[in-house]
C-alpha positions as CSV (number, residue, x, y, z in Angstrom):
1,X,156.6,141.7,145.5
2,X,153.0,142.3,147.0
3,X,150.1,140.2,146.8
4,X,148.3,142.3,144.7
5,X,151.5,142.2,142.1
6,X,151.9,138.8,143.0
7,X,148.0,137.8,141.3
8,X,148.4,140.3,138.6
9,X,151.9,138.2,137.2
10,X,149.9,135.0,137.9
11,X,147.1,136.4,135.9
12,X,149.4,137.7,133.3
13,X,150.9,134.3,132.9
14,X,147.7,132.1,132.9
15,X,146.1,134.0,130.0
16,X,149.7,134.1,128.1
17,X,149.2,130.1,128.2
18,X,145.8,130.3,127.5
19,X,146.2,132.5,124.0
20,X,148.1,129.3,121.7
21,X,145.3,127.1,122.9
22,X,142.6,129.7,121.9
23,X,144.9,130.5,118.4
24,X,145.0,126.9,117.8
25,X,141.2,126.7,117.5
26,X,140.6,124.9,114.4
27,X,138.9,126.7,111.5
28,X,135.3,125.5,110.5
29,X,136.1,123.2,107.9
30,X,135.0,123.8,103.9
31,X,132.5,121.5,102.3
32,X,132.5,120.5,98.5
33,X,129.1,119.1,97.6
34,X,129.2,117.2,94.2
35,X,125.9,116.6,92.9
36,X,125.8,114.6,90.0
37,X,122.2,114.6,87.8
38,X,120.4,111.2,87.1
39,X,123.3,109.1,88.8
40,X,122.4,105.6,89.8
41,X,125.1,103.7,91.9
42,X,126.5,102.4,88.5
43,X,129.6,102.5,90.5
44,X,132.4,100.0,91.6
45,X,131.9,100.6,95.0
46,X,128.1,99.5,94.7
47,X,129.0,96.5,93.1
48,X,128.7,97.7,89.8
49,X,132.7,95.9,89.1
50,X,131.9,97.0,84.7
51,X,131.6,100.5,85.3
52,X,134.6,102.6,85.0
53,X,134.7,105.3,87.6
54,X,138.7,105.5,88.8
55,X,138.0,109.1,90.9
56,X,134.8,108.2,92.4
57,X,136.5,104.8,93.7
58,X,139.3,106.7,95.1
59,X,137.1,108.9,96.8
60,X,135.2,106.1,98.1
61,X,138.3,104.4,99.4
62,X,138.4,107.4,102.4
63,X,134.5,107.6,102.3
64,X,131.3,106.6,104.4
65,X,129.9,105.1,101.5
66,X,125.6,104.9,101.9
67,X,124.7,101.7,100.0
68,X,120.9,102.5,100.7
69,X,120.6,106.1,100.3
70,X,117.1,107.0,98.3
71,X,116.1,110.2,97.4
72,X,112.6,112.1,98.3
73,X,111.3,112.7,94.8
74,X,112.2,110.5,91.4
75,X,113.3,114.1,89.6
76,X,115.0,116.5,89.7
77,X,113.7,119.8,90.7
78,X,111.5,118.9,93.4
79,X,114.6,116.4,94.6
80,X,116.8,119.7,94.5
81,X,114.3,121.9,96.1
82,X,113.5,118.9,99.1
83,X,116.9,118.0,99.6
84,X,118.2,121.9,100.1
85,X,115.4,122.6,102.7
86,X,115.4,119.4,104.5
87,X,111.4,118.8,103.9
88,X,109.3,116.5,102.4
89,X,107.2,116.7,99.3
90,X,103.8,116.7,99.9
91,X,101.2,116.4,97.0
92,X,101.4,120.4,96.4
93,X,105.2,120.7,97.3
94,X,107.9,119.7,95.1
95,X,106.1,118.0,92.4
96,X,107.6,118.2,89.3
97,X,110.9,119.2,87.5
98,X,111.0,122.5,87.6
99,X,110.0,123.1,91.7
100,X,111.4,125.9,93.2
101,X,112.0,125.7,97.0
102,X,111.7,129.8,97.1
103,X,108.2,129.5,96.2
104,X,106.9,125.9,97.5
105,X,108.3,126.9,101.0
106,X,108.7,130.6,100.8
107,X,110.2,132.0,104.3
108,X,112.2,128.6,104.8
109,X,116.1,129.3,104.5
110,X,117.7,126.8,102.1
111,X,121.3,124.9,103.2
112,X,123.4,127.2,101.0
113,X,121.9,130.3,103.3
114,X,122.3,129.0,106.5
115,X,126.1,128.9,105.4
116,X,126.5,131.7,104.0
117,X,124.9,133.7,107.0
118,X,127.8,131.7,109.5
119,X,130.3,133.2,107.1
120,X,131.0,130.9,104.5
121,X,131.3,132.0,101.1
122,X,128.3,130.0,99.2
123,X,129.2,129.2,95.2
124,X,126.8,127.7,93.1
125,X,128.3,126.0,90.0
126,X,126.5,124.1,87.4
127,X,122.9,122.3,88.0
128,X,122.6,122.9,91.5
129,X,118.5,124.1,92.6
130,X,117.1,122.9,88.9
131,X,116.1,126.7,88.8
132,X,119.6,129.1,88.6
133,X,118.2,132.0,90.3
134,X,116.2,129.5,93.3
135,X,117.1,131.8,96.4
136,X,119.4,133.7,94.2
137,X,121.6,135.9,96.2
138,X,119.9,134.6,99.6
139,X,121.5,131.2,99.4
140,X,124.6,132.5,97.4
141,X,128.1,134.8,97.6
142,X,128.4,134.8,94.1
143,X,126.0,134.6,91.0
144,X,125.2,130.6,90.5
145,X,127.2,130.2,87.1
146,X,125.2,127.8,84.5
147,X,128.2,127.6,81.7
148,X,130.1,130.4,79.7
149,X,127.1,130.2,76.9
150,X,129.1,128.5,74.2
151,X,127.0,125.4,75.0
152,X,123.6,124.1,76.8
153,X,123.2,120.8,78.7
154,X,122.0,119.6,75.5
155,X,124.3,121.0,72.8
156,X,125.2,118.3,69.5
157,X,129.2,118.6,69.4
158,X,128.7,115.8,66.6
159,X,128.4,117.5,63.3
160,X,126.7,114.1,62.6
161,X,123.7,114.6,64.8
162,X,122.4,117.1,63.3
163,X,121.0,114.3,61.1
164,X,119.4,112.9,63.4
165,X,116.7,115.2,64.9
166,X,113.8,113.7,66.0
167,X,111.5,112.4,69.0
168,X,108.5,113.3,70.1
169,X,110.1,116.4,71.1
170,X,111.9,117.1,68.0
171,X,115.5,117.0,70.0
172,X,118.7,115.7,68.9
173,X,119.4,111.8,69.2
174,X,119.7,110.0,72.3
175,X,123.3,109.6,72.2
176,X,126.2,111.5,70.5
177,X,130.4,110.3,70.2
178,X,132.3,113.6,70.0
179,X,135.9,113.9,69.2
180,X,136.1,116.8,71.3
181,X,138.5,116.9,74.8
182,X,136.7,116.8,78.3
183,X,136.1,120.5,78.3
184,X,133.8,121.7,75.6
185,X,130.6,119.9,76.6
186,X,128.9,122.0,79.4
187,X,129.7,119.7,82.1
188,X,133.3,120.6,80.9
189,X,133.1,124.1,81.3
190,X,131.5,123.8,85.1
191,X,134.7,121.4,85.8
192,X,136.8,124.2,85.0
193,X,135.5,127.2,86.4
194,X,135.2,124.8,89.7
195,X,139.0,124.5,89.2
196,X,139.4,128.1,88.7
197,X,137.6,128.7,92.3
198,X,139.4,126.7,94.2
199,X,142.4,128.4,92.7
200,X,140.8,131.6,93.7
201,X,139.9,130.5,97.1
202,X,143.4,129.6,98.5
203,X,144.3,132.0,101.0
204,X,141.2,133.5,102.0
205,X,139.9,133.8,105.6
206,X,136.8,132.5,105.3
207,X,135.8,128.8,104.5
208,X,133.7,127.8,101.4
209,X,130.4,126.1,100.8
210,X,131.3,125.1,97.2
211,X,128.6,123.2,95.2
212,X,129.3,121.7,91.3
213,X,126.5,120.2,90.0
214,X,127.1,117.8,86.9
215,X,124.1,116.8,84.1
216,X,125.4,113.8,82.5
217,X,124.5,111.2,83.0
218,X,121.2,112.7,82.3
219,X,120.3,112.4,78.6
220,X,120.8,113.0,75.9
221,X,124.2,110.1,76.4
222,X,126.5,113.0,74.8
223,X,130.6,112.3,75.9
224,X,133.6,112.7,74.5
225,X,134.5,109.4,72.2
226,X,137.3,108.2,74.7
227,X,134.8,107.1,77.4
228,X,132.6,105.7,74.8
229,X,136.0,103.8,74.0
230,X,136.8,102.7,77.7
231,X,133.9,100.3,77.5
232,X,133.0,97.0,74.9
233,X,129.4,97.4,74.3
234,X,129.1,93.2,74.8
235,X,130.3,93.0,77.7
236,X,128.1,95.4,79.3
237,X,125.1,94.0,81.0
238,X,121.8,94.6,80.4
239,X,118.4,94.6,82.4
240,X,117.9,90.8,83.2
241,X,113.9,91.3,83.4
242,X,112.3,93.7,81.1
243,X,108.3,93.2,82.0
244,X,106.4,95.3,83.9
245,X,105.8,93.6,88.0
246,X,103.3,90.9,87.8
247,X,100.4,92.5,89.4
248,X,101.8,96.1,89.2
249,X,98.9,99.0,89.6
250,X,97.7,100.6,86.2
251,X,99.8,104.1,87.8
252,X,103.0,102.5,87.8
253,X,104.5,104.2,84.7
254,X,107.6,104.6,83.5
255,X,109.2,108.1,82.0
256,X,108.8,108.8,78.1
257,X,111.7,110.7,78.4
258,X,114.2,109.4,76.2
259,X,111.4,109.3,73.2
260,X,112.0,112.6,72.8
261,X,115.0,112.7,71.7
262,X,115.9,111.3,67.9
263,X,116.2,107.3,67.9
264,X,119.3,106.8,65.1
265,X,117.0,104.4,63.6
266,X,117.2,102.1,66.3
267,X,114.6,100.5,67.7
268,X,113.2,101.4,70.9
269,X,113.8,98.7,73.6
270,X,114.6,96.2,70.9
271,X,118.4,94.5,72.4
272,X,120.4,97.0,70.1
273,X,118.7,100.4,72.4
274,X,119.1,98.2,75.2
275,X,122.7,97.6,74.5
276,X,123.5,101.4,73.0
277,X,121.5,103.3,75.9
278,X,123.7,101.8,78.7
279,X,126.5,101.9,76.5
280,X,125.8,105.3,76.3
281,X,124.9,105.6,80.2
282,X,127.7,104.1,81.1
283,X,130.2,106.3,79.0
284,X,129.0,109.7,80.6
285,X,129.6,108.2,83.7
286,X,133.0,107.7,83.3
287,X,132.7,111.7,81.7
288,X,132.0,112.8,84.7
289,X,133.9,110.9,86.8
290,X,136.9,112.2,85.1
291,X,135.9,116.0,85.7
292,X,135.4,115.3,89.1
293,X,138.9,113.9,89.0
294,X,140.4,117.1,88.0
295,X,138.3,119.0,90.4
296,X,139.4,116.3,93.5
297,X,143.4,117.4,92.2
298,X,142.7,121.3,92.3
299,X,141.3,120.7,95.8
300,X,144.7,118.8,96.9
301,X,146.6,121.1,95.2
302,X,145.3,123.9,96.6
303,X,145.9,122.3,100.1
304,X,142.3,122.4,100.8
305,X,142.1,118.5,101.1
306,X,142.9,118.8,105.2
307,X,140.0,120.8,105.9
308,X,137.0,119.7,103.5
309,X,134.4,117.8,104.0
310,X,133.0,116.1,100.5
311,X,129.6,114.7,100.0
312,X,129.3,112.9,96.4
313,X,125.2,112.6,95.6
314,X,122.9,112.1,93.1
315,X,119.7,113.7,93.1
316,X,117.3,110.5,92.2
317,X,118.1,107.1,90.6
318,X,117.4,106.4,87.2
319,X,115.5,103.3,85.1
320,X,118.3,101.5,82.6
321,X,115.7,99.2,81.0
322,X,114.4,97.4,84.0
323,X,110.6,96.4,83.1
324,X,111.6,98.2,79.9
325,X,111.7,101.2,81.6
326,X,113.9,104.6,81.1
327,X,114.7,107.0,83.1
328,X,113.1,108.3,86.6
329,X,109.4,109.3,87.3
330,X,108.3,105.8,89.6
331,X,108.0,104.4,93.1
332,X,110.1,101.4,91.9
333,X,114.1,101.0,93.4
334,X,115.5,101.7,90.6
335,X,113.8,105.4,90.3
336,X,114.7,106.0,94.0
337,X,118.1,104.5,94.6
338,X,121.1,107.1,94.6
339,X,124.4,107.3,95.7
340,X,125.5,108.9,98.5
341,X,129.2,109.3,99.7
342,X,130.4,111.2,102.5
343,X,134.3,112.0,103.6
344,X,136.1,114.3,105.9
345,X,139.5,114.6,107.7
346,X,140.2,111.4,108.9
347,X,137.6,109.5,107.6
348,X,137.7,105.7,107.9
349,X,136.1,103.9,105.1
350,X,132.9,102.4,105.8
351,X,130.3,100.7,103.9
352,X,126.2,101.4,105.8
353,X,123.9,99.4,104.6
354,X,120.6,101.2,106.3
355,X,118.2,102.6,104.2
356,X,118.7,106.6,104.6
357,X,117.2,109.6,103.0
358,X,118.8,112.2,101.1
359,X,116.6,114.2,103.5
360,X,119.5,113.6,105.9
361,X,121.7,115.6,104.0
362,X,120.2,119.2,105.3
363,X,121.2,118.0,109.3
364,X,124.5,116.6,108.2
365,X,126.2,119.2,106.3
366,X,125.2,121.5,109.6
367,X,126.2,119.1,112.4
368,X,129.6,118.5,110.5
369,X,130.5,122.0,110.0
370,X,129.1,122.5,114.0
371,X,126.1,125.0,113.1
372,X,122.9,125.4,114.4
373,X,120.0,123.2,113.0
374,X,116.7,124.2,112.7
375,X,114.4,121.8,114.2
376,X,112.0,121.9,111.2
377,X,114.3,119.9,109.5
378,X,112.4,116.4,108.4
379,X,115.5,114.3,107.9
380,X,118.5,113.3,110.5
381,X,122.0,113.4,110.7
382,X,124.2,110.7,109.7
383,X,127.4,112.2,111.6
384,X,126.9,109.5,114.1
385,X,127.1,106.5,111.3
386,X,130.0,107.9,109.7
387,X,131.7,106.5,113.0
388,X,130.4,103.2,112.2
389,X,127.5,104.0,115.5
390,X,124.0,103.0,113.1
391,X,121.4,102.7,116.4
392,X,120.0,106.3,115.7
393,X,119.0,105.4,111.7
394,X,115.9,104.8,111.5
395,X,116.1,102.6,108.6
396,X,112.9,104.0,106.6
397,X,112.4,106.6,104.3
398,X,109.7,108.3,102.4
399,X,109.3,109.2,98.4
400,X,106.6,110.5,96.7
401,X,105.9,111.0,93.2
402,X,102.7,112.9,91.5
403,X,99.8,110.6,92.5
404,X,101.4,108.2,95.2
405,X,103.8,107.7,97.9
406,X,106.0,105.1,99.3
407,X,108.1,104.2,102.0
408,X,111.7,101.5,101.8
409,X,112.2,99.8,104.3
410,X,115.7,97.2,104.5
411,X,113.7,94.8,103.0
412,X,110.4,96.1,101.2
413,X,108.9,99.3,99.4
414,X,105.1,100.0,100.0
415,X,103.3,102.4,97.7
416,X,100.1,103.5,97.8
417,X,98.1,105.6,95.0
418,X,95.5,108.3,95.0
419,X,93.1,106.3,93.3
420,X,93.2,103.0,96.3
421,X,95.3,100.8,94.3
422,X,98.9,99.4,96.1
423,X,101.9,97.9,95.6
424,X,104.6,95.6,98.2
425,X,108.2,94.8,96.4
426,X,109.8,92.4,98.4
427,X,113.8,93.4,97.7
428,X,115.0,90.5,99.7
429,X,113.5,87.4,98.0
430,X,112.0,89.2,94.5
431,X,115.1,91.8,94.1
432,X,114.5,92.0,90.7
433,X,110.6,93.6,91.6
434,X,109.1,90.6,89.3
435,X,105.7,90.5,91.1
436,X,103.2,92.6,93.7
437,X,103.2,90.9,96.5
438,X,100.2,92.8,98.2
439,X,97.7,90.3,98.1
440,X,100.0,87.2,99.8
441,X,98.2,86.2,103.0
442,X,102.0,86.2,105.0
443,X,102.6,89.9,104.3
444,X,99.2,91.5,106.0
445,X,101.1,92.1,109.0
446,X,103.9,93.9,106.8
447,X,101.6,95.8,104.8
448,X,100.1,97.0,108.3
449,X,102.6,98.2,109.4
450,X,104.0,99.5,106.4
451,X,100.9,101.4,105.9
452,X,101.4,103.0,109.0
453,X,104.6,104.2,109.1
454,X,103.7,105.8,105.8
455,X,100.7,107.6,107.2
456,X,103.5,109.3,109.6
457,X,105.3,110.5,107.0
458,X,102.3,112.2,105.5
459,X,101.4,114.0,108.7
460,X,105.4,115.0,109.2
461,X,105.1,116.5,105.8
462,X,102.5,118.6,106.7
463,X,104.2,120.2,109.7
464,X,105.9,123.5,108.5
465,X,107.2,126.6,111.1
């Protein structure tokens, strides 16, 4: 044998052991966002130990579990429409429920496109952007699917209800018990067409970017009777203090939402409403923790559990009678607070107590998927935390809603308002937010510095490509 032949057969033979090693490259894995509407962490994992929630805890059981994770605005549009683009809301972006990212940040490419453009196929079920057709088929392989039309979000299954019309709205009462099985409420029928995709899916070359987007627990409290029936109404809790923060500014105010739905002749915040709306809360919780239970087995049984990364959010945090409050729509912890929950292959369970943004989202899903980030992105990755590594988190975030902003810190949340006035909740000592503590002499340092940290935040909102 000559040289020459000599090199070729080397040649030959190094890239005939080079080819398993480039087969072998692993595929880019799926990701499954959940997205649940109006979901505080009423959740056995946040300490919540009366809620009922058997699928979430198992999924929390293999999950980075965020204990502080707060979202950018208290509802749910402009929380959709930030959280999809990576950016903050400024006082003309992302302001109210109905926000659209596609025409608040026009030119910007949402999450769901940057996937789809690195081959994934992008599916939109249920309430994903608050607006179906949000980027449309920029963001998404297939038409976003909002129910098969037999019911709406809001749809009595309760002959009984009917009886009850009402609210300053003229809407159906603020809670319904159906006899009906887990799939004929609209939440229902997104569960199963996300089974029936994932059933679809298996075999295909290319990985997914599915997102299912649940309403309950957003009112009305509709849910089939047997998770009514899980819970006994005395047991459950209610909001230890019910007045409004000694010293709180004239714009703290709380959502009128649930007054516009019909009140059963109960009367609002008297015990009985406090008791029946959680009651109520609580039930479509456990609703929707079942469908996500069914849609966690058509994953495994697809065999698509290997190779997905799952992020469990909500979109804001919502009032359950806390300074007589209901609902969303304030600066206040409980408005803010969210749940956020994120696993993939090999996951070890963690609990991170930092305060993070739902802002961090946008860099997340990219960096665990290993595609490129734009650098106009306003949050950070967390893929560094879910290995238990917390130096790079900053440990502050930034909300704002209609006429103020705020920032959370670990241990306070500052908010200003248009109009001068300000408000310091001291979580730590006061973690039931009974007082303003912005006059104390001790915390003038802490408002300083507070007040500065937001102003950052207000010039990073402003900087667009």
């Amino acid at each position: 044998m000559n040289r020459r032949d000599f090199l070729a057969m080397l040649g030959t033979t190094a890239l005939g052991a080079m080819m398993p090693a480039m087969a072998a490259e692993p595929r880019r894995p799926n990701i499954l966002l959940l997205m649940v509407d109006d979901l505080v962490p009423a959740l056995n994992t946040y300490g919540m130990d009366y809620a009922i929630s058997p699928n979430i805890d198992k999924l929390a059981a293999r999950s980075a579990v965020f204990q502080r994770a707060y979202c950018s605005v208290p509802v749910c549009g402009a929380s959709r429409a930030s959280l999809l683009t990576g950016l903050h809301p400024t006082p003309n972006r992302f302001t109210s429920f109905d926000s659209r990212a596609d025409k608040d940040v026009p030119g910007i490419v949402s999450v769901p496109e940057m996937f789809k453009k690195n081959g994934y196929e992008t599916i939109s079920l249920g309430k994903v952007f608050h607006n179906r057709d949000d980027h449309g088929t920029a963001a998404w392989s297939r038409t976003p699917y909002r129910g098969d039309g037999s019911t709406r979000p809001g749809s009595m299954l309760d002959p009984d209800s009917e009886n009850w019309i009402g609210g300053t709205r003229n809407r159906g009462p603020f809670y319904e018990i159906a006899d009906v099985d887990d799939w004929q409420y609209w939440d229902g029928q997104v569960a199963k067409r996300a089974i029936g995709v994932l059933d679809s899916l298996n075999g295909s070359d290319n990985p997914f970017f599915l997102s299912v987007g649940f309403i309950r627990p957003h009112l009305p409290f509709y849910a089939p009777r047997k998770y009514w029936d899980l819970y006994d109404r005395d047991e459950i809790p209610t909001a230890p203090f019910r007045q409004r923060p000694e010293g709180a500014p004239g714009s703290l105010r709380g959502s009128e939402e649930i007054r516009f739905y019909g009140d059963r002749d109960v009367e609002y915040n008297s015990e009985e409403f406090h008791q029946i709306a959680r009651h109520g809360y609580l039930a479509c919780v456990s609703y929707v923790d079942a469908l996500i239970g069914h849609v966690m087995e058509a994953l495994e049984r697809n065999g698509f559990a290997d190779n997905t990364v799952i992020l469990l959010i909500g979109d804001h945090g919502f009032h359950l009678g806390e300074h007589n409050f209901w609902g969303k729509h304030t600066l206040l912890h409980g408005a803010l607070h969210t749940p956020l929950m994120i696993t993939r292959p090999g996951q070890e369970p963690i609990d991170i107590y930092t305060p993070v943004s739902l802002l961090d989202v946008a860099p997340t899903l990219l960096d665990l998927a290993s595609l490129e980030k734009p650098d106009y992105f306003h949050g950070h990755s967390l893929v560094k935390s879910l290995n238990g590594k917390l130096d790079d988190l900053e440990g502050i975030t930034y909300s704002r809603w209609r006429n103020g902003d705020a920032v959370v810190s670990s241990r306070w949340i500052y908010a200003e308002y248009d109009n001068g006035e300000a408000m310091l909740l001291d979580m730590e000592n006061d973690p039931l937010a009974t007082r303003n503590a912005i006059d104390h002499d001790d915390n003038v340092d802490t408002v300083a510095s507070l007040k500065e940290r937001l102003n950052r935040f207000r010039a990073q909102a402003k900087v667009l490509p």
